[in-house]
Chimera marker file (.cmm) of the C-alpha trace (Angstrom):
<marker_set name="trace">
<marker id="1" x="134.896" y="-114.196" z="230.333" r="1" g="1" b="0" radius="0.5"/>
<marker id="2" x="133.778" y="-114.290" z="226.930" r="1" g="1" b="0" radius="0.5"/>
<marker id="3" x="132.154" y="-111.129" z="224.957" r="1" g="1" b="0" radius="0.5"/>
<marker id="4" x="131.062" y="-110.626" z="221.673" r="1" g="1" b="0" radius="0.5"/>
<marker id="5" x="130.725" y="-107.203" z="219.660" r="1" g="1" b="0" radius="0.5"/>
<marker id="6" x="128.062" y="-107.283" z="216.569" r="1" g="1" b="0" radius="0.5"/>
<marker id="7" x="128.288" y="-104.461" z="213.971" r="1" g="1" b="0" radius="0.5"/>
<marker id="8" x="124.568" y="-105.520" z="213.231" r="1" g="1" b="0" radius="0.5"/>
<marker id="9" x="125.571" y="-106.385" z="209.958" r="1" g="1" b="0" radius="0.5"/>
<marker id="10" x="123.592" y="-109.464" z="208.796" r="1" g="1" b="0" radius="0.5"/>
<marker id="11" x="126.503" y="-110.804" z="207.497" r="1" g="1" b="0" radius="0.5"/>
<marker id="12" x="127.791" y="-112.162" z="211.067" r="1" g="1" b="0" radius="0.5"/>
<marker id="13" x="124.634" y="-114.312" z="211.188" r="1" g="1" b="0" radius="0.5"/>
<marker id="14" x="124.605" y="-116.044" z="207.329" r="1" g="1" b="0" radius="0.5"/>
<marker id="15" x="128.569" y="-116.055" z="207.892" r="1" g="1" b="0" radius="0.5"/>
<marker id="16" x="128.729" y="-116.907" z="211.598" r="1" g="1" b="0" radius="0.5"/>
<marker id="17" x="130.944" y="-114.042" z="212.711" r="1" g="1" b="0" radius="0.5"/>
<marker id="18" x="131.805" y="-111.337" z="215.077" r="1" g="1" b="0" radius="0.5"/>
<marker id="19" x="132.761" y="-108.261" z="214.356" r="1" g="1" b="0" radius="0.5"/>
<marker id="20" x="135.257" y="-108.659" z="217.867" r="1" g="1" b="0" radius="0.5"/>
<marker id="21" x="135.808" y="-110.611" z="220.870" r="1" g="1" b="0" radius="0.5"/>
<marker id="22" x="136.868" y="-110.608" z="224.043" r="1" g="1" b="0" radius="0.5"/>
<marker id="23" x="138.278" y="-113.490" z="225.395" r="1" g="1" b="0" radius="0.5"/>
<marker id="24" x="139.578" y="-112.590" z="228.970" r="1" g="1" b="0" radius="0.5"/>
<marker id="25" x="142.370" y="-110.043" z="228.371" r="1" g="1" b="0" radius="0.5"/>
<marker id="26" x="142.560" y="-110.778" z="224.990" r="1" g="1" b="0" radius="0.5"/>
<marker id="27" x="140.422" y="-108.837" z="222.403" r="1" g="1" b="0" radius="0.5"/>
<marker id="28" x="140.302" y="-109.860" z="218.179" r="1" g="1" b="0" radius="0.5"/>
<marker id="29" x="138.577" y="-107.433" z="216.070" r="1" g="1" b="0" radius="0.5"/>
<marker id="30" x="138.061" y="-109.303" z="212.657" r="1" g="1" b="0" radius="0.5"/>
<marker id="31" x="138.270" y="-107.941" z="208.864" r="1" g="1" b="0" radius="0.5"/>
<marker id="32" x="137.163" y="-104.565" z="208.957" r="1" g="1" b="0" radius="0.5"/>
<marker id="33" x="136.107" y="-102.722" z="206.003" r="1" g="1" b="0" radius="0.5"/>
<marker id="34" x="135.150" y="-99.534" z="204.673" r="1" g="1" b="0" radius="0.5"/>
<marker id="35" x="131.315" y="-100.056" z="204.213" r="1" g="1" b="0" radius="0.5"/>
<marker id="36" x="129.426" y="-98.407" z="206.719" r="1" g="1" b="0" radius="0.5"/>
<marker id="37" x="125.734" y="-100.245" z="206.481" r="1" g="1" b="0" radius="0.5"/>
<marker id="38" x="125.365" y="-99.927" z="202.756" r="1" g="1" b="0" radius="0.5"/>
<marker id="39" x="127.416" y="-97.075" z="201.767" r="1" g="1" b="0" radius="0.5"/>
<marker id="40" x="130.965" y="-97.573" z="201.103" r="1" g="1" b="0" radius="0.5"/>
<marker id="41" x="133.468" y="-94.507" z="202.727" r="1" g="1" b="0" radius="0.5"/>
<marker id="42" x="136.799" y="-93.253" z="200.957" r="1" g="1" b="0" radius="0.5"/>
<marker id="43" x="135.752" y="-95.364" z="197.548" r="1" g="1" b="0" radius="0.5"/>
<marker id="44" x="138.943" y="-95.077" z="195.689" r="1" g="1" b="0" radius="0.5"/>
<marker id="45" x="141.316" y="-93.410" z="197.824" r="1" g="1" b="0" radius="0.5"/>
<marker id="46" x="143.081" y="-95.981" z="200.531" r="1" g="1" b="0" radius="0.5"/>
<marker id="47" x="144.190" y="-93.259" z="202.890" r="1" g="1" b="0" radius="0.5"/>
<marker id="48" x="140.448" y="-92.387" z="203.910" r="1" g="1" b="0" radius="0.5"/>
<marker id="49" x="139.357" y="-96.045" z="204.156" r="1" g="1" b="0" radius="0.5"/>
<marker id="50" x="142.333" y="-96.699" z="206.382" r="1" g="1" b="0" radius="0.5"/>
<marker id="51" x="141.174" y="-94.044" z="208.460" r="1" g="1" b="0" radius="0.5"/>
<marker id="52" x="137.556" y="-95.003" z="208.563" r="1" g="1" b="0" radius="0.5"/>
<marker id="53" x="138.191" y="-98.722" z="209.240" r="1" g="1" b="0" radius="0.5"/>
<marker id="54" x="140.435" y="-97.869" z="212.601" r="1" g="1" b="0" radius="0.5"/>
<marker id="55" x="137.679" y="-95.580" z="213.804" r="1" g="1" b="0" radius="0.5"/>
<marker id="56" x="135.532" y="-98.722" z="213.431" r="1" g="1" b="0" radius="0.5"/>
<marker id="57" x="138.269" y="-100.881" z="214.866" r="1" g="1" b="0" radius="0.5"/>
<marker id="58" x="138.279" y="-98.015" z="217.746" r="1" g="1" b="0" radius="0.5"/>
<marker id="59" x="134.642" y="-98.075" z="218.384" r="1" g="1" b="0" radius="0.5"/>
<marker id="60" x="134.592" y="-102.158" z="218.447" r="1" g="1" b="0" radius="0.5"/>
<marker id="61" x="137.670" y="-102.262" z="221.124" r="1" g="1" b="0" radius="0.5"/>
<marker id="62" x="135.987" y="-99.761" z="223.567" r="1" g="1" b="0" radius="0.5"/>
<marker id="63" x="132.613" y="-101.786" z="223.220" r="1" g="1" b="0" radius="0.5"/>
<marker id="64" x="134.808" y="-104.715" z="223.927" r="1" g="1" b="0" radius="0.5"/>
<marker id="65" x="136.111" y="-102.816" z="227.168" r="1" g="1" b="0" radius="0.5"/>
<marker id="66" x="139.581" y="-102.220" z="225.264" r="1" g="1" b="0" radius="0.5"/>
<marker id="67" x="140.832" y="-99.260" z="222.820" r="1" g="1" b="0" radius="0.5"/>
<marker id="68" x="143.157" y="-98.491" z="220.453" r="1" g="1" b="0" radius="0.5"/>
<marker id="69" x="146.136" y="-98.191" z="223.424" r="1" g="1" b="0" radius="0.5"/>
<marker id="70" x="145.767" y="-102.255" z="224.117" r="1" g="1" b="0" radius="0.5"/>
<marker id="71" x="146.881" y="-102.699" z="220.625" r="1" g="1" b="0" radius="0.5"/>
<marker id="72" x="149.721" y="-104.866" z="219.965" r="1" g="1" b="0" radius="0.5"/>
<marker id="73" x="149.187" y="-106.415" z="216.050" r="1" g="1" b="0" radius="0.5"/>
<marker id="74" x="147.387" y="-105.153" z="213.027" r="1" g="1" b="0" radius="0.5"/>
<marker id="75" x="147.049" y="-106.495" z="209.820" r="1" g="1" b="0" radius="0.5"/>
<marker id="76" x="146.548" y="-104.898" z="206.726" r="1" g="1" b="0" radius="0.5"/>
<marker id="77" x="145.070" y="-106.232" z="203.659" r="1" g="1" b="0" radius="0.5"/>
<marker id="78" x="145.627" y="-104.179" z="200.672" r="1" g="1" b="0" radius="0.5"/>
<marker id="79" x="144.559" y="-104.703" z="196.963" r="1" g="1" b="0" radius="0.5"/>
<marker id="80" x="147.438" y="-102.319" z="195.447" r="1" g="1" b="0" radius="0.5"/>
<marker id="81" x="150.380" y="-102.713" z="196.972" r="1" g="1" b="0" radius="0.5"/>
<marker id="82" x="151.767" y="-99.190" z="195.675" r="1" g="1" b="0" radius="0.5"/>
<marker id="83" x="149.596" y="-97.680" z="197.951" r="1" g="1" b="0" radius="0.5"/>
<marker id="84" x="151.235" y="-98.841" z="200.880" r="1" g="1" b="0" radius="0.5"/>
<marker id="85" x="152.258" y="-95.190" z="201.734" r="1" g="1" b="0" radius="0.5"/>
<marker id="86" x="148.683" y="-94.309" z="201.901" r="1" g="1" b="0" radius="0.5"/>
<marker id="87" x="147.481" y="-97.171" z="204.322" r="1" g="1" b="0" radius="0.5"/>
<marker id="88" x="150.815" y="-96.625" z="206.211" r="1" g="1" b="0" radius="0.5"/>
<marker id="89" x="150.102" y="-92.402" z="207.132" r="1" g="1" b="0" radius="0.5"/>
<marker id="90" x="146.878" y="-93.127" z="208.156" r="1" g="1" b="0" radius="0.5"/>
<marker id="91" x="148.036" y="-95.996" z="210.579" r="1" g="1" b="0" radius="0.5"/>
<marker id="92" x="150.923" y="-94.147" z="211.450" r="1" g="1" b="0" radius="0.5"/>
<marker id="93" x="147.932" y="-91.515" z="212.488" r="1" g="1" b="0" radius="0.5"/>
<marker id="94" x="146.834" y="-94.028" z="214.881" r="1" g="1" b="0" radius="0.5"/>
<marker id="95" x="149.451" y="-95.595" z="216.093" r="1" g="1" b="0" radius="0.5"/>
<marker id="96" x="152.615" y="-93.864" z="216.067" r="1" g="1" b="0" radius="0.5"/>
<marker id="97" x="152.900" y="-93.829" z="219.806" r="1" g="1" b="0" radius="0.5"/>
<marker id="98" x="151.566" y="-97.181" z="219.966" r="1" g="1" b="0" radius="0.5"/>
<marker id="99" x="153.523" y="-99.169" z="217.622" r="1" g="1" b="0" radius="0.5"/>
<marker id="100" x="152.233" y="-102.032" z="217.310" r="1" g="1" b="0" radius="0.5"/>
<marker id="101" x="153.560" y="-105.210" z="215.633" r="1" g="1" b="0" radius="0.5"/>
<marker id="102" x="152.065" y="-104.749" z="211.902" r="1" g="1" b="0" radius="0.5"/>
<marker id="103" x="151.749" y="-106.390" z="208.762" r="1" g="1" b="0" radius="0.5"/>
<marker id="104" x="150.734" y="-105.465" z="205.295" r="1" g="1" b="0" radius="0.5"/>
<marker id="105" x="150.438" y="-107.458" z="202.442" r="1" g="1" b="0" radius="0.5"/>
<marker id="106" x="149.093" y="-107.615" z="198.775" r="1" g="1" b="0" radius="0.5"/>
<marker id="107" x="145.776" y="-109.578" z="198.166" r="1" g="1" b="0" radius="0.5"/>
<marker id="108" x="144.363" y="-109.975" z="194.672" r="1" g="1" b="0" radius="0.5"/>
<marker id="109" x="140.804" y="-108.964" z="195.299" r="1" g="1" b="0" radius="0.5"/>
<marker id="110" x="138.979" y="-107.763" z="198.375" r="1" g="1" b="0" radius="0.5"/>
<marker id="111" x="135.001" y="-108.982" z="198.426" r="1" g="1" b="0" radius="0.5"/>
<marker id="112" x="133.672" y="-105.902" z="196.463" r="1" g="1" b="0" radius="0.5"/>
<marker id="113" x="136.438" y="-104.845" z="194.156" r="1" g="1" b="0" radius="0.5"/>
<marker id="114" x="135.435" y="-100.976" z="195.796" r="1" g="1" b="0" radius="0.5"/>
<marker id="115" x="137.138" y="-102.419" z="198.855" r="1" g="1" b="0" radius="0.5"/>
<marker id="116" x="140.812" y="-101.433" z="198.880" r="1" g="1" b="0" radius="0.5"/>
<marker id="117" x="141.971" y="-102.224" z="202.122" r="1" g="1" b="0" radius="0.5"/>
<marker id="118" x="140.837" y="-104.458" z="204.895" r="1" g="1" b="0" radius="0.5"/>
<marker id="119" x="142.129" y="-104.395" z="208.327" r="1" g="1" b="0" radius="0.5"/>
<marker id="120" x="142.470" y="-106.833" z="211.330" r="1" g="1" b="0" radius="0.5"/>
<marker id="121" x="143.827" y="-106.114" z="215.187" r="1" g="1" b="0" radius="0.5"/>
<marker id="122" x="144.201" y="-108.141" z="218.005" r="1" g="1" b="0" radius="0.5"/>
<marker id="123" x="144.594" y="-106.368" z="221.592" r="1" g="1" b="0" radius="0.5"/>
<marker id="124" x="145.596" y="-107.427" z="224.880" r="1" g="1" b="0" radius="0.5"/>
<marker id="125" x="143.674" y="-105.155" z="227.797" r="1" g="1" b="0" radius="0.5"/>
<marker id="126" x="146.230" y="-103.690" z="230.115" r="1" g="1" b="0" radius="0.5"/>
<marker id="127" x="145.468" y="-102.346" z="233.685" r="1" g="1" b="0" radius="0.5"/>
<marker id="128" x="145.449" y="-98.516" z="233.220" r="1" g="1" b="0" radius="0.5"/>
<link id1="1" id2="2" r="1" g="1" b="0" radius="0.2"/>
<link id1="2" id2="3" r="1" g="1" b="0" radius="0.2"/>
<link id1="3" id2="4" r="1" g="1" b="0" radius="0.2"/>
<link id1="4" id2="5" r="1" g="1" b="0" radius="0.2"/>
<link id1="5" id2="6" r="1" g="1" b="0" radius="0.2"/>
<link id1="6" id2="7" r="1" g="1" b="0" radius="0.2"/>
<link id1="7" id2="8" r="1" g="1" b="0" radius="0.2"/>
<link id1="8" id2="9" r="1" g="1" b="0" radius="0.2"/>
<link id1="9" id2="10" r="1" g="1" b="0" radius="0.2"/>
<link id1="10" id2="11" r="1" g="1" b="0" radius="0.2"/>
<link id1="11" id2="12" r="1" g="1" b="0" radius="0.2"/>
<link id1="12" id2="13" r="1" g="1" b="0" radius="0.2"/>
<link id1="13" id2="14" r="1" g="1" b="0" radius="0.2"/>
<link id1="14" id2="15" r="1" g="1" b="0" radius="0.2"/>
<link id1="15" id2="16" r="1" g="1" b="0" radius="0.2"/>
<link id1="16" id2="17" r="1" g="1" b="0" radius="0.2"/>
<link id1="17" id2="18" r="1" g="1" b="0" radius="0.2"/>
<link id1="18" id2="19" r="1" g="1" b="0" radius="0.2"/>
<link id1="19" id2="20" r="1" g="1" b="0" radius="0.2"/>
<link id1="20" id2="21" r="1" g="1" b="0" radius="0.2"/>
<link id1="21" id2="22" r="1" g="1" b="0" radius="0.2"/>
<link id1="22" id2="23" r="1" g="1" b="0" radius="0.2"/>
<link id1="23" id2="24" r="1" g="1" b="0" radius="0.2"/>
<link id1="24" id2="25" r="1" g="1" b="0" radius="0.2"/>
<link id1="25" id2="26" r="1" g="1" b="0" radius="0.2"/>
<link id1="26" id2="27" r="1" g="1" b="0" radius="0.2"/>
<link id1="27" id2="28" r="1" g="1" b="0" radius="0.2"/>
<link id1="28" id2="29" r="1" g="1" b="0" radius="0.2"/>
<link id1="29" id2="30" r="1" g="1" b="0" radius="0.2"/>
<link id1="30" id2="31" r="1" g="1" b="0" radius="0.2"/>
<link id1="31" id2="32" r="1" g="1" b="0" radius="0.2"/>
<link id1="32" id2="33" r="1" g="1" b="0" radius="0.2"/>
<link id1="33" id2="34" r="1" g="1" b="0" radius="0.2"/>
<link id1="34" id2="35" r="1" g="1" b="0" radius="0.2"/>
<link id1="35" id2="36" r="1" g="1" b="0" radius="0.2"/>
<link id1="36" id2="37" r="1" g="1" b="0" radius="0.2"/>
<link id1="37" id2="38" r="1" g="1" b="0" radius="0.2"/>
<link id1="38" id2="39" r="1" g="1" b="0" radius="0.2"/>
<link id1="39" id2="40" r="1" g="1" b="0" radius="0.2"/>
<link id1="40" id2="41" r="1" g="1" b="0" radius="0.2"/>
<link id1="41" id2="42" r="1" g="1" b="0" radius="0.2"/>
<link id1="42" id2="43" r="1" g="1" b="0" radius="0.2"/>
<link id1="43" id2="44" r="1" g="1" b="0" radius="0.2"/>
<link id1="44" id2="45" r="1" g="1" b="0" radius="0.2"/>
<link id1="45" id2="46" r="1" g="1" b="0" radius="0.2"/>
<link id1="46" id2="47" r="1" g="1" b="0" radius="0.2"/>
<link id1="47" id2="48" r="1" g="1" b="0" radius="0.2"/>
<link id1="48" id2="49" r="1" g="1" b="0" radius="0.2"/>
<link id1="49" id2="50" r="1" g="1" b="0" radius="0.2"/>
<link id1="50" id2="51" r="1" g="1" b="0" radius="0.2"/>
<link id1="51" id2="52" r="1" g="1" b="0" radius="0.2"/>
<link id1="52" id2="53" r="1" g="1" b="0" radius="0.2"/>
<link id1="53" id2="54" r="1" g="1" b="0" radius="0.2"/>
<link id1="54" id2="55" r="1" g="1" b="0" radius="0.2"/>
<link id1="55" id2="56" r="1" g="1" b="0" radius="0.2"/>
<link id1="56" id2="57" r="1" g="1" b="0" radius="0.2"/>
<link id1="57" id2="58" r="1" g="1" b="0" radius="0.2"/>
<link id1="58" id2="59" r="1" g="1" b="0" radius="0.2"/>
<link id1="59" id2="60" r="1" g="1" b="0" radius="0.2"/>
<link id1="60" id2="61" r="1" g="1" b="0" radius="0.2"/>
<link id1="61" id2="62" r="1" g="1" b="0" radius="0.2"/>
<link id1="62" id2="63" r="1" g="1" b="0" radius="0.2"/>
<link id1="63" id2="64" r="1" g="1" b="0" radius="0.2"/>
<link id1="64" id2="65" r="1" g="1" b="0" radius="0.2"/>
<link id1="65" id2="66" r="1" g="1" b="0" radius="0.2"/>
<link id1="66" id2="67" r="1" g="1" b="0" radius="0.2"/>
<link id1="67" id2="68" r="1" g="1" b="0" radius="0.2"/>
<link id1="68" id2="69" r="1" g="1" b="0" radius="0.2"/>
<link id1="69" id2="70" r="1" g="1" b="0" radius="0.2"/>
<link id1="70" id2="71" r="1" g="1" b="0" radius="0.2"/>
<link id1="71" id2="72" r="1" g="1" b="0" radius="0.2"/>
<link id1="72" id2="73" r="1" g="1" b="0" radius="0.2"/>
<link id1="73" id2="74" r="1" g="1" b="0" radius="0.2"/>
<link id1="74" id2="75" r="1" g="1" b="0" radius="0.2"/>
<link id1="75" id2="76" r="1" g="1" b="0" radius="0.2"/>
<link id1="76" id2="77" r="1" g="1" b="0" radius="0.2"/>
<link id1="77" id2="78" r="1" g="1" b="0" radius="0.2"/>
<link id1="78" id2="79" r="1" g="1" b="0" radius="0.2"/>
<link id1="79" id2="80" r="1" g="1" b="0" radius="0.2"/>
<link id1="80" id2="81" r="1" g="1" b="0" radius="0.2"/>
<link id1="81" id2="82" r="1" g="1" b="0" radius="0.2"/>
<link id1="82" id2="83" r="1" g="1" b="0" radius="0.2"/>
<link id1="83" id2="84" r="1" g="1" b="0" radius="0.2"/>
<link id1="84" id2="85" r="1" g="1" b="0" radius="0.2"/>
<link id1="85" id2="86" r="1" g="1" b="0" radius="0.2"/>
<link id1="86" id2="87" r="1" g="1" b="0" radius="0.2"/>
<link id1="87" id2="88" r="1" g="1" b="0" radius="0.2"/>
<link id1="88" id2="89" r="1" g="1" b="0" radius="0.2"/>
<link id1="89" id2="90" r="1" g="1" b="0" radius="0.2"/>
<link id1="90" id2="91" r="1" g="1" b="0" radius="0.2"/>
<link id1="91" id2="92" r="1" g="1" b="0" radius="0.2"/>
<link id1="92" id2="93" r="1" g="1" b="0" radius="0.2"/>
<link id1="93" id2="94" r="1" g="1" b="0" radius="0.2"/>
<link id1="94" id2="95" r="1" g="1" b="0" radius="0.2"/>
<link id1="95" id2="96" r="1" g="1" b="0" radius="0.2"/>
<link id1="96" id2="97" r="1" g="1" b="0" radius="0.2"/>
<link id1="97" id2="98" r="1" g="1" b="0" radius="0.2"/>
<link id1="98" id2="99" r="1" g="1" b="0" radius="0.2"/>
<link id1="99" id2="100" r="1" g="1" b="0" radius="0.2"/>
<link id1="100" id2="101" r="1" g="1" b="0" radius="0.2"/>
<link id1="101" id2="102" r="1" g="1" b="0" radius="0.2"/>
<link id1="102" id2="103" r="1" g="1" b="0" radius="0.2"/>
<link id1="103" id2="104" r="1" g="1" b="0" radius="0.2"/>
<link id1="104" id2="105" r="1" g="1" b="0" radius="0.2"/>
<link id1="105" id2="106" r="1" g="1" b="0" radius="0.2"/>
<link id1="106" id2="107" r="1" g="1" b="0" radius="0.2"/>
<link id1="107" id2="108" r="1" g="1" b="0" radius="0.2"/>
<link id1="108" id2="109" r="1" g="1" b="0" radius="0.2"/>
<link id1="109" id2="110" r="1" g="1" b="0" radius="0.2"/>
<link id1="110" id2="111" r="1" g="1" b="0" radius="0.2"/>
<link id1="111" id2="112" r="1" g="1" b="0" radius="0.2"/>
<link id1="112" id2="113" r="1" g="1" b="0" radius="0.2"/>
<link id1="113" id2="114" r="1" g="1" b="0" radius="0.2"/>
<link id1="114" id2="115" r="1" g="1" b="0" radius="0.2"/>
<link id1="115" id2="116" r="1" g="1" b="0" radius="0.2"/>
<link id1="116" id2="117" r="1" g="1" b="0" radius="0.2"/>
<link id1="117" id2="118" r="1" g="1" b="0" radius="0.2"/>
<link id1="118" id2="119" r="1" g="1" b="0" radius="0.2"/>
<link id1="119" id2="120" r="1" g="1" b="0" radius="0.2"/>
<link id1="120" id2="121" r="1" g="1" b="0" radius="0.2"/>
<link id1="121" id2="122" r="1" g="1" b="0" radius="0.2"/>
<link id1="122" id2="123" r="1" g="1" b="0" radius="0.2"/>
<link id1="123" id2="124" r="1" g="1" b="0" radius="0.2"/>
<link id1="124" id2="125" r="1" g="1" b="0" radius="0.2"/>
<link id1="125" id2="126" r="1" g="1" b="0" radius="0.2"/>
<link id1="126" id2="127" r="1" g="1" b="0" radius="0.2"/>
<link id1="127" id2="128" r="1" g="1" b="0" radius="0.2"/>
</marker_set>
């Protein structure tokens, strides 16, 4: 079984991306940002585009047939690195129950420099 997840954005077609998959079990979300459509949520505070991106993430993995519960990896993409307190509540917010493997690192530039933070998961779909 193979099933994508569009955001509608017409980025996925000129790139040649989804915005998730489902491969079997398995479930990648990719990049997520803060933009939703043209308008850009949290611009200059990290915390709030944290939160926005894994209530995007969220919304992808149950259209996927997954949620935030099959989580087992994210990956966090910061431009500031001093922040990391800020991107770390708001997962924390998510996923302190959860725990998933994560990772956060430093990247010199996002590809709006409004972007702060940009966020990838992968999932595995348990029987529940």
């Amino acid at each position: 079984m193979r099933k994508r997840v569009s955001s509608g954005s017409p980025w996925e077609d000129i790139v040649g991306y989804s915005r998730a998959i489902r491969a079997g079990d398995i479930i990648e979300v990719a990049g997520t940002t803060a933009m939703d459509g043209d308008k850009l949520v949290g611009k200059g505070d990290v915390y709030l585009q944290t939160r926005f991106i894994f209530e995007k993430i969220a919304r992808a993995l149950e259209e996927a047939g997954g949620s935030l519960q099959d989580v087992i990896r994210t990956r966090m993409y910061i431009t500031d690195i001093s922040k990391w307190e800020e991107a770390g509540r708001a997962h924390g917010e998510f996923f302190s129950e959860i725990k998933p493997v994560a990772t956060l690192v430093e990247v010199s530039q996002l590809i709006d420099k409004e972007l702060l933070i940009e966020i990838e998961v992968s999932a595995i779909v348990q029987d529940r």
